[in-house]
C-alpha positions, 0 to 999 in steps of 0.5 A: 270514954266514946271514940268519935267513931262510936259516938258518930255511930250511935248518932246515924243510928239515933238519925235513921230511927228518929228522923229517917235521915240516911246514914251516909248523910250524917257526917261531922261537917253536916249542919243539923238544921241545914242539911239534915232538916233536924228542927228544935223539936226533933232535937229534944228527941236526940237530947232524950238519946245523949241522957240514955246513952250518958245516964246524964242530964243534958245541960240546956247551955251545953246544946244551945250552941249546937249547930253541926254534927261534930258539936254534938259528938263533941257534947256527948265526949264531953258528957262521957268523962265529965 
C-alpha cells in the first residue's frame, strides 16, 4: 500500500503537470475547488491519473464526496488495498 507521503507526491505531481498549480500549494488541508481552483472537469483528468497509477477504475460514489486533498489521498489508499 501507498504511504500518505507517496500518494501526496504523486498527487503535486499530477497537480503541476495537469493544472499548474504549484506544488508547495498542494497540501492535505487545501480545498480542490477553493484554493487549488480545480473544477469537474479538471477532476476527470485526476480520476484518469488514480485508474493509472491504481489499474482500478475509480467508482463515481467514491469521488463524489471529494472535497479537499487529504480525501483524495484517502481514496487512492483506499483503492490500493482494496
Amino acid at each position: 500500500m501507498l504511504t500518505q507521503e507517496q500518494v501526496l507526491e504523486k498527487l503535486r505531481a499530477w497537480m503541476e503537470d495537469l493544472f499548474e498549480i504549484n506544488p508547495e500549494d498542494v497540501q492535505l488541508d487545501a480545498n480542490l475547488a477553493t484554493d487549488l481552483d480545480v473544477d469537474s472537469i479538471d477532476a476527470i483528468d485526476l480520476v484518469v491519473k488514480i485508474k493509472e497509477l491504481t489499474g482500478k477504475q475509480v467508482n463515481p460514489e467514491d469521488f463524489k464526496n471529494v472535497r479537499t486533498v487529504q480525501d483524495v489521498v484517502t481514496v487512492i489508499q483506499n483503492m490500493s488495498v482494496a
